[in-house]
N, C-alpha and C positions, 0 to 999 in steps of 0.2 A: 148464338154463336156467329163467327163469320166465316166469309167466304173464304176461306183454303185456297183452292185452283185461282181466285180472279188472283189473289195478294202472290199467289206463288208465279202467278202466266201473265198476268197484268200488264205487261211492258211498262210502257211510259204512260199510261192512260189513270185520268184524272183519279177515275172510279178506281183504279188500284190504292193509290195513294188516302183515298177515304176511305176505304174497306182495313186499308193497314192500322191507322188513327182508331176506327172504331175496334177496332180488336187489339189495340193499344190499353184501349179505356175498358173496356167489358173487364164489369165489377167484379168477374167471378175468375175468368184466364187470364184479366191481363195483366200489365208490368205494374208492381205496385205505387211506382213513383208516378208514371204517368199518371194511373187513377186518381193519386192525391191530390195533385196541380188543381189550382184554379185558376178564372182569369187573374187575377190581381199577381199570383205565382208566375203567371207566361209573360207577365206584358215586356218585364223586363231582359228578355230575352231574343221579345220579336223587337224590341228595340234593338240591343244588342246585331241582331241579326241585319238590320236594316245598315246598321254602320260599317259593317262588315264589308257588305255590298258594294256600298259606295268605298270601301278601302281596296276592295279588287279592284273597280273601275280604276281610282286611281295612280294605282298603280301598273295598270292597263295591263292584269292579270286575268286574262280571257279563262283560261284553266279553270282558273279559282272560280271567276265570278259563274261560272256553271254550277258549281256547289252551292257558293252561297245563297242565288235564286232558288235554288231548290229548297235550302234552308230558310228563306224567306215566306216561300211558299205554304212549308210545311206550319208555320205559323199560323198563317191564315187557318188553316185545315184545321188545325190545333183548336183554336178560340168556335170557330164556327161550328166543332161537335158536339163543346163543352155545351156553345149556346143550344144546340139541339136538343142534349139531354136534359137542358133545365126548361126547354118548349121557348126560346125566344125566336128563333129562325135556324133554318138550314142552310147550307150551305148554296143550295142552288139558290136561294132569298139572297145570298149575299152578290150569286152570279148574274142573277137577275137584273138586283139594284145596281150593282156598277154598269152594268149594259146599258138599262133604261139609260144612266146618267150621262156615258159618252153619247149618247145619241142625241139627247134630250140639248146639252152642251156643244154639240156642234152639227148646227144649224146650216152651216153654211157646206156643209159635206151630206146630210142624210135626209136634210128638209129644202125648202125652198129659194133658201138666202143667198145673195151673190157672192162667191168664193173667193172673188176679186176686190180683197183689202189687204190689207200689210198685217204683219206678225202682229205688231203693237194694237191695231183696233182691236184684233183677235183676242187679244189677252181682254181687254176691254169691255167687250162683249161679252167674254167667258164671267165677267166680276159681274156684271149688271145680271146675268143669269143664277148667278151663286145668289147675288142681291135678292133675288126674285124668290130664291128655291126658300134662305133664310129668314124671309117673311112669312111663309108658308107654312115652314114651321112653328111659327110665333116667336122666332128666334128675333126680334127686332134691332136689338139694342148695335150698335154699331160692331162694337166689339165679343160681341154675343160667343162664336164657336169659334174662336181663335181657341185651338189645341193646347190646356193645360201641360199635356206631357213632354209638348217641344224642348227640346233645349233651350235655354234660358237664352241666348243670345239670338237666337232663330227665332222664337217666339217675342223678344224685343221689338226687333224688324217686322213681324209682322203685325203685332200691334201696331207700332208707326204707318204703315202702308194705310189701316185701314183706318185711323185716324185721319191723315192726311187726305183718303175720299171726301170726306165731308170739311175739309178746311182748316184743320187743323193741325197746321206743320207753318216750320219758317222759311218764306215765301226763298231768301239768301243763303248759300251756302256757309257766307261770314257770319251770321247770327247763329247759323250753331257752334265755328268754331270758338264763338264770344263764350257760347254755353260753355264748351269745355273747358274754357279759361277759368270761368266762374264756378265749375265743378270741382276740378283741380285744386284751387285754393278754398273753399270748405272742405275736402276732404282734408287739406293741410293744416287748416284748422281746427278739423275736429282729432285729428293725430297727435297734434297737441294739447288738447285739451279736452276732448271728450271720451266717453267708456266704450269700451268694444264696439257693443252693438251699434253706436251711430257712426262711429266707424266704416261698419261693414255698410250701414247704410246709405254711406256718403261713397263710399266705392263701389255701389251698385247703380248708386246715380247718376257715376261718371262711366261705365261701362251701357249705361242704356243710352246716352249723349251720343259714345260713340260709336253703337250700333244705326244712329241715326245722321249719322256723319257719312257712314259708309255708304246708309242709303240715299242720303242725297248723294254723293258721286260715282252711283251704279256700280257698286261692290257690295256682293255677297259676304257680308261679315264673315257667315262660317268660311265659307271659302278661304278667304282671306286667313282667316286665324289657323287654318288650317294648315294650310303653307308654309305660314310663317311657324309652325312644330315643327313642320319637316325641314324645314332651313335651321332650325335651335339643333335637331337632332344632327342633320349631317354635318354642322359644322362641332358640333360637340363630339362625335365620334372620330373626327379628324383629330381632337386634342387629346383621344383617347389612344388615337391608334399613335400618334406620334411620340406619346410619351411612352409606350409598346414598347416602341421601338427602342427604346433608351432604359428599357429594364424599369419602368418606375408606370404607375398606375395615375389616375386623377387626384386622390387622396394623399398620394406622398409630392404633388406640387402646389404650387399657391397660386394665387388671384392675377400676380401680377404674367408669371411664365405661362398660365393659360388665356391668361388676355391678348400676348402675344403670338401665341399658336389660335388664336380666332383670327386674328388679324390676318395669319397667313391662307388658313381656310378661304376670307373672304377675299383675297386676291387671288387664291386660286378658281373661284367663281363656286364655291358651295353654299 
């Protein structure tokens, strides 16, 4: 059974929040959906949760992002009992490992090294330490633990990054946008002339081009595309509300009077 008074008195203490989780799970009192979940059931969730987070920040929803950490957190708590109950680690293993890890990574705060270098060595130095850790592992291969679950465009970029460690990237920012030229028109040729799938695969081509476009000119792809949603939405909502206002909806106008209420959006600065 669990503890009653800690889940019931607990404040804000860690140990409350794991006491609550495992009396979530307990095969015999607890909630039966919880029980069911497995990792593979949560992941997408603690995903979920993590994008959440980052939509509070940017919307610079201080409120919210109280929650959402919390629901961030409760993830971790989540996956880390499951792994208890199946005997791979506990939670304090997990507490453990990220500790060793920020310590272990920065050397120039908790060991012996001179503090005194610029942000950019820093990142540098953090890569050649990861380099180190990932050898360690037996993880060799260049591209070894780049994050299967990333987002597709975020994980493009970071494949690129760690290519370009060892040399392989184009040295010009012109040579990739040649690429894109040359992506562009195979996908225009294969829209003409070839079956879906290579299609889709000549438009992933072009979308991983220029996730590497962005990266040569110090742009966060997601960043970047993320923006540019919330620039499609507010100016889209502007064409919503105006035609509101005239008694008619999206659907009962055309291509061309909503082209024109964009237009006004973007000199209104939306």
């Amino acid at each position: 059974m669990y503890d009653r008074d800690l889940i019931e008195n607990g404040g804000g203490s860690m140990a409350r929040l794991l006491e609550i989780m495992r009396a979530l799970r307990d095969p015999e009192a607890g909630c039966p959906w919880d029980i069911e979940q497995d990792f593979d059931s949560i992941a997408p969730y603690t995903i979920e949760e993590a994008y959440e987070v980052a939509d509070a920040i940017a919307r610079r929803s201080w409120g919210e992002l109280r929650g959402e950490l919390g629901d961030l957190v409760l993830q971790s708590v989540y996956h880390a009992q499951m792994a208890e109950e199946a005997g791979y680690f506990t939670f304090d293993d997990v507490l453990r490992d990220i500790s060793d890890k920020m310590v272990a990574r920065h050397p120039h705060v908790f060991g012996a090294e001179n503090r005194d270098k610029s942000a950019d060595q820093q990142v540098e130095d953090w890569e050649k330490i990861k380099a180190r850790e990932r050898a360690a592992r037996a993880k060799t291969g260049v591209l070894a633990d780049v994050a299967l679950g990333l987002p597709a465009l975020m994980r493009a970029e970071k494949l690129q990054k760690r290519a370009a460690r060892v040399g392989f990237d184009w040295p010009q920012i012109d040579q990739v946008i040649d690429k894109i030229a040359e992506e562009s028109a195979e996908l225009a040729e294969a829209r003409a002339t070839l079956p879906q799938e290579k299609i889709a695969e000549e438009m992933g081509d072009l979308l991983f081009v220029m996730a590497n476009l962005a990266r040569h000119l110090k742009v966060d792809p997601e960043t970047a595309l993320r923006k540019a949603n919330e620039k499609f939405t507010r100016r889209f909502n502007y064409i919503e509300n105006e035609l509101r206002a005239v008694g008619r909806s999206a659907d009962q106008s055309n291509l061309e009077e909503m082209e024109a209420l964009w237009q006004e959006a973007k000199t209104k600065g939306l």
